[in-house]
PAZANU-623922 format. One line per 5 residues: their letters; for each residue x, y, z of N, C-alpha, C. Coordinates in steps of 0.1 Angstrom, whole numbers, plus 5000, padded with zeros to 4 digits. Atoms other than C-alpha are relative to their C-alpha. Layout:
BEGIN
A	X Y Z X Y Z X Y Z ~ ...
This chain:
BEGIN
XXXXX	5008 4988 5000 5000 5000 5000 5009 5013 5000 ~ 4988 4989 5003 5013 5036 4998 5003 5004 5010 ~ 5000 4993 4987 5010 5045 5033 5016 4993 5004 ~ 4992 5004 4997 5035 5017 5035 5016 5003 4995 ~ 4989 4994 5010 5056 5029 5008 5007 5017 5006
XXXXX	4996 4984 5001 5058 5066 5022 5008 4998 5013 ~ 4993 5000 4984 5069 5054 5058 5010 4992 5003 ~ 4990 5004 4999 5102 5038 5047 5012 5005 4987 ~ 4991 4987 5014 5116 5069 5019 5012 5001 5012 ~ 4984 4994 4995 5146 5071 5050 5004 4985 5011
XXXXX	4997 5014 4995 5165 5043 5069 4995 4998 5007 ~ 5008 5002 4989 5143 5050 5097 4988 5006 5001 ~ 5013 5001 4995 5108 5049 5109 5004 5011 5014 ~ 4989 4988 4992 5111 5082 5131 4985 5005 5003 ~ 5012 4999 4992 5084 5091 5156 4997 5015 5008
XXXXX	5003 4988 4991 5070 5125 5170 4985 5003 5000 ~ 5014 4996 4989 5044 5146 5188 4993 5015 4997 ~ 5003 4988 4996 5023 5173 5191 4998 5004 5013 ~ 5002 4993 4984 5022 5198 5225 4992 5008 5004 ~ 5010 4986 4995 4999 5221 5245 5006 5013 5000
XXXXX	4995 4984 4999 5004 5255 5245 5015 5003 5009 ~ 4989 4995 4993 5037 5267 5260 5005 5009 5005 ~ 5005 4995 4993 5038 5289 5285 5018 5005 4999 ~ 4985 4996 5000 5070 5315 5278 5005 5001 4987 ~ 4994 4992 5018 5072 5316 5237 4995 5010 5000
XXXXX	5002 4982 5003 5068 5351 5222 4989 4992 4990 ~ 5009 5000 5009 5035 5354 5209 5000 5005 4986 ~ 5002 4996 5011 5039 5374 5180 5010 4989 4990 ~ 5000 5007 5014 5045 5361 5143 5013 4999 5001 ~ 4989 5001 5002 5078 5350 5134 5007 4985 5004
XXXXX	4995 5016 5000 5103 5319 5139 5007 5002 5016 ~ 4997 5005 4990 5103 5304 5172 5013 4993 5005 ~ 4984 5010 4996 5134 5280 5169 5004 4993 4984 ~ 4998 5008 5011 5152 5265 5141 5015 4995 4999 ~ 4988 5007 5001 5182 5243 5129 5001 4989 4991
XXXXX	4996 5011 5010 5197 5215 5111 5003 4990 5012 ~ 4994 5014 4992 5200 5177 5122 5009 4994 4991 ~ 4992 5006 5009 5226 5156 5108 4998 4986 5006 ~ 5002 5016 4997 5222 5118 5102 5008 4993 4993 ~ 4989 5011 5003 5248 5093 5102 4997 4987 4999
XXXXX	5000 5008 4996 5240 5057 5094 5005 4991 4992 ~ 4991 5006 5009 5267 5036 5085 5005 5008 4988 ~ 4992 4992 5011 5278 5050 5049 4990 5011 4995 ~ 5010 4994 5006 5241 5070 5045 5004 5014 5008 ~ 4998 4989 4991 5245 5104 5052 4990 5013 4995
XXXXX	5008 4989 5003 5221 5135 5053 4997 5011 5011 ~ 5006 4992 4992 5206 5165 5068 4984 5002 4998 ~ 5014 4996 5005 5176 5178 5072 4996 5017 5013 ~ 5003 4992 4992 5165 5211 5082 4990 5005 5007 ~ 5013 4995 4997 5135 5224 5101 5001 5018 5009
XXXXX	5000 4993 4990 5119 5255 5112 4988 5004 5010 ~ 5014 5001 4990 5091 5262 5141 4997 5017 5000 ~ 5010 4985 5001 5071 5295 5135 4986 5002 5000 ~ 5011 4998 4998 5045 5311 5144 4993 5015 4992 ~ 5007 4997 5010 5020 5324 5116 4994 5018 5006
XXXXX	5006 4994 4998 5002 5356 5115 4987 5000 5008 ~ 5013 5005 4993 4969 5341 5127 5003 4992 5009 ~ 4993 5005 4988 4987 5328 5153 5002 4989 5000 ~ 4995 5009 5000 4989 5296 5143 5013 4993 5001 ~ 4985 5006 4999 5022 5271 5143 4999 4994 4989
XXXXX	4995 5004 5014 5040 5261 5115 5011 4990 5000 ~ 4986 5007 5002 5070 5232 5116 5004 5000 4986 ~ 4998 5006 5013 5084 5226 5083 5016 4999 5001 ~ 4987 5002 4997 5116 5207 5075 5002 4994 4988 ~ 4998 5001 5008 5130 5196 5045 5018 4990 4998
XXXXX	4989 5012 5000 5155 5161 5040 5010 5003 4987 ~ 4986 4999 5011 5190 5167 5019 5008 4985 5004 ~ 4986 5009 5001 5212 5137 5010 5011 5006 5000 ~ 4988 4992 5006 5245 5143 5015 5015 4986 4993 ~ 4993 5015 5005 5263 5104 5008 4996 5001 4989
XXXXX	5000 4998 5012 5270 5101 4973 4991 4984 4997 ~ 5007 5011 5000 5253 5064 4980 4986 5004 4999 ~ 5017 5000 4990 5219 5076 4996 4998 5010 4981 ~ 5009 4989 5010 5217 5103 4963 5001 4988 4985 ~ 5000 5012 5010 5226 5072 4937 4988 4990 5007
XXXXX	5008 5012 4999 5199 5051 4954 4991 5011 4995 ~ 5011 4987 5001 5170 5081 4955 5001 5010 4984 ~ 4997 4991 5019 5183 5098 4916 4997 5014 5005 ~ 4998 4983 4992 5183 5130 4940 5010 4999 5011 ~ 4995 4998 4986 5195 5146 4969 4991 5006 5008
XXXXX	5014 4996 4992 5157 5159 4981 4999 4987 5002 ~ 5007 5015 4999 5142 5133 4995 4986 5002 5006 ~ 5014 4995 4996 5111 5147 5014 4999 5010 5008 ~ 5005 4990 4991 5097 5179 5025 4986 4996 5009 ~ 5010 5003 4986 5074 5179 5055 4992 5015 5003
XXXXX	5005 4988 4992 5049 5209 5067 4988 4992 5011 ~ 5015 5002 4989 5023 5210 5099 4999 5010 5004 ~ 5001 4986 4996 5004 5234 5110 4991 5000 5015 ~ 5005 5002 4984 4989 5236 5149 4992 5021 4997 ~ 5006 4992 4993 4964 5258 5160 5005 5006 5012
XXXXX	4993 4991 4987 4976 5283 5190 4995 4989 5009 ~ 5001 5011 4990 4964 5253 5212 5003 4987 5001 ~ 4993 5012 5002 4983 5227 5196 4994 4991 4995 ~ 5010 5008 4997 4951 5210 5182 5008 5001 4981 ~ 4994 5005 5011 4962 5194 5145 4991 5011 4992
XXXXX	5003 4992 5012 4954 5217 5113 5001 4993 4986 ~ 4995 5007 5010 4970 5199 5089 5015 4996 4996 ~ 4987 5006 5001 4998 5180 5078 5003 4994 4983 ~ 4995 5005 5011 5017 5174 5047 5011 4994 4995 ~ 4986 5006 5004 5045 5149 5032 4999 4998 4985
XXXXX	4996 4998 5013 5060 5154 4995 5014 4994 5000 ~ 4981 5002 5004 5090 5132 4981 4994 5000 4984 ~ 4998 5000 5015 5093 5131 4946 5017 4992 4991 ~ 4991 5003 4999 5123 5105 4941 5001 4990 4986 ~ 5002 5012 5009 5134 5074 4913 4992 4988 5008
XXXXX	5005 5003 4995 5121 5057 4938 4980 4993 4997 ~ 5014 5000 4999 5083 5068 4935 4999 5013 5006 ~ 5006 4990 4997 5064 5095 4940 4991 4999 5016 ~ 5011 5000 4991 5045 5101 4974 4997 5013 5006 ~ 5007 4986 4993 5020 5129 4985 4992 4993 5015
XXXXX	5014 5000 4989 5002 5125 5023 4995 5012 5003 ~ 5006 4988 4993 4978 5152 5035 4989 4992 5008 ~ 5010 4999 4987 4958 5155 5066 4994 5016 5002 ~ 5007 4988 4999 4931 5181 5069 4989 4995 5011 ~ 5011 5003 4988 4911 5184 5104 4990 5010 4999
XXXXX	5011 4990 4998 4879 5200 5107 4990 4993 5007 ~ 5010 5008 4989 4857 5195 5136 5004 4990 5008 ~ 4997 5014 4987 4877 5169 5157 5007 4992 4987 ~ 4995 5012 5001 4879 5150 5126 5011 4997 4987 ~ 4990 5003 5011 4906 5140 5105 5000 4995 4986
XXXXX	5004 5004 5010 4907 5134 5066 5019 5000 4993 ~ 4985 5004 5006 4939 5113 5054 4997 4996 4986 ~ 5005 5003 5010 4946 5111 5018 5019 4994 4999 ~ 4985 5005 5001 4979 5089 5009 4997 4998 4984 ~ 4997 5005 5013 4993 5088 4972 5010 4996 4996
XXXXX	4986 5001 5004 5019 5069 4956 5002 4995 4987 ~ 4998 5003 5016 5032 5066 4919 5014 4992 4999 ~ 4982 5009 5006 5060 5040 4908 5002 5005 4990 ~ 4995 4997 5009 5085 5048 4889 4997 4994 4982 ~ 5009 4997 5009 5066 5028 4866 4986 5001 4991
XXXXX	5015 4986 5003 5036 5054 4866 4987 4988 5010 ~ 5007 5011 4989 5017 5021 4890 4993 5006 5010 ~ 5002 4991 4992 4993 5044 4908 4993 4993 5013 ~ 5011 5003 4989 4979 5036 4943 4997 5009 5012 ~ 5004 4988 4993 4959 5055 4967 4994 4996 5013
XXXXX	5006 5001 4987 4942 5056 5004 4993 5010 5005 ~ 5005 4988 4989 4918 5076 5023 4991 4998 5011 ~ 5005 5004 4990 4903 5076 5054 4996 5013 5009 ~ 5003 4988 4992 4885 5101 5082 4998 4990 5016 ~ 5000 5006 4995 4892 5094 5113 5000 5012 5016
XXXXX	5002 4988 4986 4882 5113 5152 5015 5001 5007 ~ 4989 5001 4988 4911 5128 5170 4993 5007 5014 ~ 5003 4997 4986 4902 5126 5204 5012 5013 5009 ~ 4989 4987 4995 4916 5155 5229 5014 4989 5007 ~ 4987 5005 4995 4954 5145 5241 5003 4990 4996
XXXXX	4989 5005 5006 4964 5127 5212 5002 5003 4990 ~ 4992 4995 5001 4994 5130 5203 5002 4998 4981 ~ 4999 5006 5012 5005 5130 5163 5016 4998 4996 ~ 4987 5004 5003 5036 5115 5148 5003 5002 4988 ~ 4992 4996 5013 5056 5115 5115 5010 4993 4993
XXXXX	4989 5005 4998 5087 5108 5098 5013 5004 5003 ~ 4988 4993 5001 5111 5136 5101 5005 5004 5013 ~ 4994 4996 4988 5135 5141 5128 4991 5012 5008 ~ 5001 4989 4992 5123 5177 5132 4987 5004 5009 ~ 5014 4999 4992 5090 5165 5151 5008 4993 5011
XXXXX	5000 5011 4987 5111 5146 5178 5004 5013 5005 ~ 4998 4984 4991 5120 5189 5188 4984 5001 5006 ~ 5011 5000 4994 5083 5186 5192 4996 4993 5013 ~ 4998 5013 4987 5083 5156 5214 5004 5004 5012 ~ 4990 4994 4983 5111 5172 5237 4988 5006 5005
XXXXX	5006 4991 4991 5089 5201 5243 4989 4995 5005 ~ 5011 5007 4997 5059 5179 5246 5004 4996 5014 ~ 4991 5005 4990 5083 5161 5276 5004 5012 5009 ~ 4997 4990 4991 5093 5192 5287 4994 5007 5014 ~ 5011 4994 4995 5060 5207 5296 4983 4995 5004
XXXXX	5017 5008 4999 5033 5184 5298 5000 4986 5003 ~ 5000 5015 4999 5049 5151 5306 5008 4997 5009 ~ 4985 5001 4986 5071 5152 5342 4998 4983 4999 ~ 4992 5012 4998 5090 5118 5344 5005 4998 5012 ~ 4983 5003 4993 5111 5106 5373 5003 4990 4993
XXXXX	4995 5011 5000 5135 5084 5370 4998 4985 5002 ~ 5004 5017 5002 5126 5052 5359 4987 4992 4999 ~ 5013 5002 4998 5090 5057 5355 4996 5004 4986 ~ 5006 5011 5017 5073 5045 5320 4985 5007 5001 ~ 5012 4996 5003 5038 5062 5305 4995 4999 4985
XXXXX	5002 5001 5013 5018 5050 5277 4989 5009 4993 ~ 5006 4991 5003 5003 5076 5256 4994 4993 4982 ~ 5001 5003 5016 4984 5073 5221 5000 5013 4990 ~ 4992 4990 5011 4997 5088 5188 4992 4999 4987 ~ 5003 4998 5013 4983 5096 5155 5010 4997 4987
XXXXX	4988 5001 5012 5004 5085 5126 4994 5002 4989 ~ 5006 4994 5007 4993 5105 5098 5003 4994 4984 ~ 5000 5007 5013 5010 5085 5071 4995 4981 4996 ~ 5002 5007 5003 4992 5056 5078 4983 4996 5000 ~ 5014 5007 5002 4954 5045 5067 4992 4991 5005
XXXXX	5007 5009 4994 4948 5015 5077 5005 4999 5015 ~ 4992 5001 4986 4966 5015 5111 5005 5014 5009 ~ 4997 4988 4994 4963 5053 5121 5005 5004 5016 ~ 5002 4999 4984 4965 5049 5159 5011 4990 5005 ~ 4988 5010 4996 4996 5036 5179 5006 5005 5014
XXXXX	4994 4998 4985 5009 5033 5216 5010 5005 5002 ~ 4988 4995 5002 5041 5048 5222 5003 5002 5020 ~ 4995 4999 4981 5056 5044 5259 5012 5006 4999 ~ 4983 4990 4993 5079 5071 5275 5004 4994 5009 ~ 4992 5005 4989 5103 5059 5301 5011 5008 5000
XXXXX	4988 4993 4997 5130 5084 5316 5010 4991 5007 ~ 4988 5005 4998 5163 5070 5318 5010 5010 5008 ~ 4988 4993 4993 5195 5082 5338 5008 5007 4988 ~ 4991 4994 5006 5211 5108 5320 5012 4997 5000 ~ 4986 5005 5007 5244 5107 5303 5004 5014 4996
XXXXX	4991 4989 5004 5271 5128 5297 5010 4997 4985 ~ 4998 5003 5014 5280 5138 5265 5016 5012 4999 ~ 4987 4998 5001 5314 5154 5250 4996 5009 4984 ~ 4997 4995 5017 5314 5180 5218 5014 4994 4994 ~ 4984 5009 5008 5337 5161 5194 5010 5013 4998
XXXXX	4989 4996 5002 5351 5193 5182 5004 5011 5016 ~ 4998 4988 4991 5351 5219 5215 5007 4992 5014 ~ 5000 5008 4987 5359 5188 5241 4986 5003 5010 ~ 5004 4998 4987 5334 5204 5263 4991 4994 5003 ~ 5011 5009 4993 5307 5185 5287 4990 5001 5003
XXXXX	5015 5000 4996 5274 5181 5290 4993 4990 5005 ~ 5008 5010 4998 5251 5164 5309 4983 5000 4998 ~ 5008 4998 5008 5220 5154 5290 4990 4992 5006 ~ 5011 5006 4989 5186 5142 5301 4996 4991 4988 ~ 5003 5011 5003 5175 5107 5285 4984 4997 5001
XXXXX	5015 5009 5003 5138 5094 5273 5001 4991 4990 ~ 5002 5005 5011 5131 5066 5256 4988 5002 4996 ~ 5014 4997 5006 5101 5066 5233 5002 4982 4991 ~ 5003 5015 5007 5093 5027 5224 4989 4997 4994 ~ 5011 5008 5012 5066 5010 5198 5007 4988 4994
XXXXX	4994 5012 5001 5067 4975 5192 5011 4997 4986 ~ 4989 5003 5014 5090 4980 5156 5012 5009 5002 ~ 4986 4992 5003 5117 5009 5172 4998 5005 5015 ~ 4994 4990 4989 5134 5027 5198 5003 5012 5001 ~ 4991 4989 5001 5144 5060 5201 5004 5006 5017
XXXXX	4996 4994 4988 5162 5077 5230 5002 5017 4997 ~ 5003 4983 5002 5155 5116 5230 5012 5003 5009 ~ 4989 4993 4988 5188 5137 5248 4995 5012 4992 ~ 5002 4983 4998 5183 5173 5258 5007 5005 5011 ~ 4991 4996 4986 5199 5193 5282 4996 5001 5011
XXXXX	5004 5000 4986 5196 5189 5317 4998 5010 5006 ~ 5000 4983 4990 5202 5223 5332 5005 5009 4988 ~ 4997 4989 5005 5207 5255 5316 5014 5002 4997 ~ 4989 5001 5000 5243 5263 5309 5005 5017 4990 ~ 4994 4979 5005 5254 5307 5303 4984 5000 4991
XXXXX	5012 4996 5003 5218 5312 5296 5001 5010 4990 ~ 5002 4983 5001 5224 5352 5287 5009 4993 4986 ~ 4996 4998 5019 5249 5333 5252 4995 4991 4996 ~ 5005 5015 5010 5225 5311 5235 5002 5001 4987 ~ 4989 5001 5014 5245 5324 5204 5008 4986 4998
XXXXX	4992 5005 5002 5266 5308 5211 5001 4985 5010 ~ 4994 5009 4987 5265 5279 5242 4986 4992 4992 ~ 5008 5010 5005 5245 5247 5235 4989 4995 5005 ~ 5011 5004 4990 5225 5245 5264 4996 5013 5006 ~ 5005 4989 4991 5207 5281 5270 4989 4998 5008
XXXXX	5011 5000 4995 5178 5266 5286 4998 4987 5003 ~ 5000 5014 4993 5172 5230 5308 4987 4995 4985 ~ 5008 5002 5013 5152 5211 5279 5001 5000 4986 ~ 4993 4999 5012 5167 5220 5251 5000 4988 4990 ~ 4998 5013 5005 5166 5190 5224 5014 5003 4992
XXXXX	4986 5003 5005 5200 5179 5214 5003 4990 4988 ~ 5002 5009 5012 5195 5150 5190 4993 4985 5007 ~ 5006 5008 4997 5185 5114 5194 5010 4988 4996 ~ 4997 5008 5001 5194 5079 5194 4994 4987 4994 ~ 5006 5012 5006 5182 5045 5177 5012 4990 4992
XXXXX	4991 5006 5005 5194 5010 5170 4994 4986 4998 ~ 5007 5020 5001 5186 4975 5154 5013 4990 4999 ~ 4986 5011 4996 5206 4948 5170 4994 4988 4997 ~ 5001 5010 4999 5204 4912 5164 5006 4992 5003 ~ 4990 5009 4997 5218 4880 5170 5005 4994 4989
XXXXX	5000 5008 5014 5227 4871 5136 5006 4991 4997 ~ 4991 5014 5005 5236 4836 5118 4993 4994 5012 ~ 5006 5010 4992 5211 4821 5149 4987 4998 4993 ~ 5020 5000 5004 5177 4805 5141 4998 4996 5013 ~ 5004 5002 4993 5157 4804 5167 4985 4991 5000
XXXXX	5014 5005 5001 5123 4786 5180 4996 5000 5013 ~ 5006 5000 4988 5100 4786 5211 5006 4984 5006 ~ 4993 5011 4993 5115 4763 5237 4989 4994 5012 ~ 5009 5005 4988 5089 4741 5261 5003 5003 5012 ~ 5000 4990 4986 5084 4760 5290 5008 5010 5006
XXXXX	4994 4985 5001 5099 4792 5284 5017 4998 4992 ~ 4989 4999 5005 5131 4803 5266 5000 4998 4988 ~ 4999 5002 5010 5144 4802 5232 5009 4989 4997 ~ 4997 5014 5011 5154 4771 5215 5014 5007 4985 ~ 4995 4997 5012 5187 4774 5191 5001 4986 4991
XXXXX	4998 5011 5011 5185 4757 5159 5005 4995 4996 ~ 4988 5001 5005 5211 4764 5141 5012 5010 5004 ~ 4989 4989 4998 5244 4784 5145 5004 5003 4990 ~ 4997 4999 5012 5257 4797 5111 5019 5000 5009 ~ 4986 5002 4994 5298 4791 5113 5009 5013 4997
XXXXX	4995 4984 5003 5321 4822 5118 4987 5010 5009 ~ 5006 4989 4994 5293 4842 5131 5007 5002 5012 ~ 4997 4995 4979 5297 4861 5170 4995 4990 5008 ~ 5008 5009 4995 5274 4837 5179 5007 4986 5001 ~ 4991 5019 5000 5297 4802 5172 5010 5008 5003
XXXXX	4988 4998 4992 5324 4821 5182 5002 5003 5011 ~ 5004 4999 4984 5310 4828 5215 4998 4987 5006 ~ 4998 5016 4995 5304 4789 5219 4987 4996 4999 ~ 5013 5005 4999 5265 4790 5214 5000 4989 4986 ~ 5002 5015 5008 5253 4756 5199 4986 4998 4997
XXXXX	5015 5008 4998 5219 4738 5186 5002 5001 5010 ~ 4998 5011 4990 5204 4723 5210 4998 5013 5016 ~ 4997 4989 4987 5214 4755 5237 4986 5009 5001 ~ 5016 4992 4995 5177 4771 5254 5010 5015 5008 ~ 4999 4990 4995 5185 4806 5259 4991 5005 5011
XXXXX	5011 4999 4985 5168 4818 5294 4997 5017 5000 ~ 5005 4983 4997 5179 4853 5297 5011 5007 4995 ~ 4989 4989 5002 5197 4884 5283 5000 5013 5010 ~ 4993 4992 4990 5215 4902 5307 4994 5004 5009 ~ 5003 5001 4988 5201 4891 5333 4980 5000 5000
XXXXX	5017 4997 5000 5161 4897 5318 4995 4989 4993 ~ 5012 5016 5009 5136 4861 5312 4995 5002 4986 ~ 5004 4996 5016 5134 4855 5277 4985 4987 5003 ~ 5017 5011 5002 5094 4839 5275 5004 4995 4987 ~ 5006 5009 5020 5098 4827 5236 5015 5001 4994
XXXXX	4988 4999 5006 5121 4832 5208 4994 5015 4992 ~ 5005 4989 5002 5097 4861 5200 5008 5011 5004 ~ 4999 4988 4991 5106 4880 5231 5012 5003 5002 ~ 4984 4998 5001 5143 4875 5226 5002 5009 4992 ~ 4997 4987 5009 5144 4894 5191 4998 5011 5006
XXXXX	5009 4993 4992 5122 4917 5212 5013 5009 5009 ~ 4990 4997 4993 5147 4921 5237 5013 5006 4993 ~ 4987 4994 5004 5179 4925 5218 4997 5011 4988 ~ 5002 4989 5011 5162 4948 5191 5007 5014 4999 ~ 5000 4987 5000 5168 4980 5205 5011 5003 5012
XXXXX	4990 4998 4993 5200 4973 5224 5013 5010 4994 ~ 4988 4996 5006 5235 4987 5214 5008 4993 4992 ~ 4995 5012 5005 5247 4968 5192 5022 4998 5002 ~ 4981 5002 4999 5285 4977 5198 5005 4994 5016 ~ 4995 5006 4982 5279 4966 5237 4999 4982 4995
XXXXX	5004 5009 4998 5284 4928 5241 4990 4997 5006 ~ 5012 5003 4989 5254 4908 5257 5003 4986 5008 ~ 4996 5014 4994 5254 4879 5285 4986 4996 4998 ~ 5007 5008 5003 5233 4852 5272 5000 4986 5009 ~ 4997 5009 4990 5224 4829 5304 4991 4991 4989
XXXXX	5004 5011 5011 5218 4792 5282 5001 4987 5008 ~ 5000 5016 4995 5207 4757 5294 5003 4991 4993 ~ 4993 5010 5010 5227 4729 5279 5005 4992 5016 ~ 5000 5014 4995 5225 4693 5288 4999 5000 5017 ~ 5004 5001 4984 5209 4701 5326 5011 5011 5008
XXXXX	4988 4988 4991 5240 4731 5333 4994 5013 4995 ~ 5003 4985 5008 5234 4768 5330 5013 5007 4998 ~ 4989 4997 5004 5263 4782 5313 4995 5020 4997 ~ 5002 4984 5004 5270 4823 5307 5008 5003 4988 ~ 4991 4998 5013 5283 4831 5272 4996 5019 4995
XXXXX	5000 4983 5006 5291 4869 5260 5004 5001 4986 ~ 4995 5005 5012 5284 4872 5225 4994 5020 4993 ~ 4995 4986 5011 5291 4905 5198 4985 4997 4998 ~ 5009 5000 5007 5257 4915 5184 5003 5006 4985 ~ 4992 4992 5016 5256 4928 5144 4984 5010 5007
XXXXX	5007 4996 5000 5234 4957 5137 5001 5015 5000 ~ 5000 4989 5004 5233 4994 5132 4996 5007 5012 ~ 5003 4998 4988 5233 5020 5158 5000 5016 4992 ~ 4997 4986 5008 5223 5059 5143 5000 5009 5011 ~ 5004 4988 4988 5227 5090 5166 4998 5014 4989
XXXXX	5003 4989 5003 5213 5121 5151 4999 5012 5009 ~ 4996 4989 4989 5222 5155 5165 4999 5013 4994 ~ 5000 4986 5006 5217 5192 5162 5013 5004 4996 ~ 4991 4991 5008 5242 5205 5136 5004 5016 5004 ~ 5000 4986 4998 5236 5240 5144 5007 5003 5013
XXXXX	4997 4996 4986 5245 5233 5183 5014 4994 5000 ~ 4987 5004 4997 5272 5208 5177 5006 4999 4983 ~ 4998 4996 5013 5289 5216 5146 5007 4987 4992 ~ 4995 5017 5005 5311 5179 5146 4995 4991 5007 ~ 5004 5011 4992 5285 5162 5167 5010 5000 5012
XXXXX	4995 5001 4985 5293 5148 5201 5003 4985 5000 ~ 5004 5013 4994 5298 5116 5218 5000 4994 5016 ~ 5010 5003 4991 5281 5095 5241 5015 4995 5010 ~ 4990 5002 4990 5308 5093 5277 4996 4987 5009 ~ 5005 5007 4984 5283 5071 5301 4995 5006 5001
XXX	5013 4995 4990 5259 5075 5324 5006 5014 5009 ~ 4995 4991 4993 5263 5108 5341 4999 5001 5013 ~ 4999 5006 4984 5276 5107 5379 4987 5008 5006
C-alpha cells in the first residue's frame, strides 16, 4: 500500500508529537526556533532542516526539508531531496493539517491531513517509477490529548517540548500515551511508551566540552528512540553561542537495530528460546552457542519465547556485548556474544557543529 511505501523513503521509521500550548514563547509572528540535524548511518548520510514558527493568525508552523549528502543515499534516491514535510497547529496545539511530498526514482508520494471539527481526513498517494498508481483515504476522530507522529526528525523537537512541559518523568518511570500516525490508513492509531532513563554525559567532538544530558526513551513495538536534551541550563544570557541556554533544550537522538545474527531460533517448552542452528564464523559460534542450547535470559532479563528475545535484543547497542544465560545438557552456562546491527545518533548540527559523543551515564 502507499502509506507503506511513504513510511520507509529514510532508513528509519522516526516518531513524533504534538504539544499544548507553552507557556513562555513570544506570541507574535515570526520563527520560534530553528536548525539542522545531521544523520549518520553507516555509509548513509544526510541533513535535514527544520523550522518552528508562528504564523500571522497565530497559528504554528514546523516545516523541514531532508537533503542527502552520501554520494550512495543520492545514487539510490536519483536525487539529493528526498522529502519535504509541513504542519500546522492551532495556537492550542490541536492538529490543522499535515503534509509529506517526496518526489524520488524511487516513486512519487504525497500524504495530506486536513482536520475540521475533531475529525481528520487522510489522503495517501503513491506513483511508481513505473507510473503504477495507488491510493488511500480515510477520516478518522482525534480525540483531545492525542498526540501526532511523523517521519522527520524535526517533530522529535516537538516531542522534547511535549516532555518538557506536559509530561514530568522521574526516574525510571514509564507512560503509555496514544499517537496519531498521519501517514498511515489503515493503522492510524499507535501506543508509544515514554520511560526516563538516567542521563548521560555527552562530550562535543570538536570543543571537548561537557554536558550532561537528560534521556527518554520513546518505544513501539518496531523501534526505539532515545531523546537527549539538556539537563540544566548552561550561560543562559549566550545562547548564540552555548549549546544549552535553557534546561530542555533538544540535542539530537538515538536509535538501534541489533540482532543476533547467523542464529535460528524457535520457542522452547516452558519458556526460553530454542537454538536451531548456528551459522559458522558468526559472533554467535564464536561465542560457543550451539543447537540444542535454550537461551533463558539476556543480561540478566527472562526470555518467555524466541519472540521476546528478538524483542529484547532489538533495541539494544549493538556495539555493547550481551550475556546470554543458556541451558545445555541440565548446566546453566554464561556466554558473551558481539551483536551485528546498526546503531544511528542524530544531533543538532547547528548546536554541535562535529556532533558529540556519548561518555556514560552521568555521575
Amino acid at each position: 500500500m502507499a502509506h507503506g511505501r511513504a513510511r520507509t523513503l529514510v532508513a528509519t521509521a522516526l516518531v513524533a508529537f504534538f504539544f499544548s500550548m507553552l507557556p513562555g514563547f513570544p506570541r507574535q509572528a515570526g520563527v520560534i526556533e530553528s536548525g539542522t540535524f545531521f544523520f549518520q548511518i553507516e555509509e548513509d548520510v544526510g541533513v535535514e532542516g527544520f523550522e518552528f514558527a508562528r504564523l500571522d493568525d497565530g497559528h504554528l508552523r514546523l516545516t523541514s526539508e531532508f537533503q542527502a549528502l552520501s554520494e550512495q543515499l543520492v545514487l539510490d534516491f536519483g536525487t539529493d531531496k528526498l522529502f519535504t514535510q509541513e504542519i500546522v497547529l492551532t495556537p492550542d496545539f490541536s492538529l490543522v493539517s499535515y503534509k509529506l511530498d517526496s518526489d524520488t526514482e524511487r516513486g512519487t508520494v504525497r500524504v495530506e491531513v486536513t482536520v475540521e471539527g475533531g475529525v481528520a481526513t487522510m489522503r495517501v498517494e503513491f506513483e511508481s517509477p513505473q507510473g503504477e498508481r495507488e491510493s488511500g483515504e480515510r477520516q478518522v476522530i482525534l480525540e483531545d490529548e492525542v498526540l501526532t507522529t511523523g517521519i522527520a526528525a524535526s517533530q522529535f523537537f516537538l516531542m522534547q517540548e511535549f516532555l518538557n512541559r506536559k509530561l514530568e518523568l522521574a526516574e525510571g518511570e514509564s507512560r503509555t500515551l496514544l499517537a496519531f500516525d498521519p501517514t498511515d490508513v489503515e493503522e492510524p492509531f499507535v501506543e508509544l511508551t515514554f520511560t526516563r532513563l538516567r542521563p548521560v554525559l555527552i562530550e562535543d567532538t570538536r570543543t571537548k566540552r561537557r554536558l550532561k544530558a537528560a534521556r527518554v526513551a520513546v518505544e513501539q513495538e518496531e523501534f526505539r528512540v532515545e531523546l537527549l536534551a539538556c539537563a540544566e541550563a548552561v550561560d543562559a544570557e549566550t545562547e548564540a553561542t552555548e549549546p544549552c541556554p535553557r534546561a530542555g533544550r533538544f540535542l539530537g537522538f538515538l536509535s538501534s537495530t541489533a540482532t543476533l545474527a547467523g542464529v535460528q531460533l524457535e520457542d522452547a517448552p516452558g519458556g526460553g528460546a530454542r537454538v536451531v542452528k548456528v551459522e559458522p564464523g558468526s559472533f554467535a559460534a564464536q561465542a560457543g552457542l550451539r543447537p540444542g542450547d535454550v537461551i533463558t535470559h539476556i543480561n540478566g532479563v527472562e526470555v518467555e519465547d524466541a519472540r521476546a528475545l528478538r524483542a529484547l535484543i532489538r533495541f539494544l547497542d549493538p556495539d555493547e556485548p550481551v550475556t546470554l544465560t543458556v541451558r545445555r545438557d541440565g548446566q546453566t552456562l554464561e556466554l558473551t556474544v558481539r551483536l551485528s546491527g546498526s546503531r544511528l545518533l542524530v544531533f543538532r548540527f547547528d548546536v554541535f557543529e562535529g556532533g558529540f559523543a556519548i561518555l556514560g551515564e552521568a555521575p
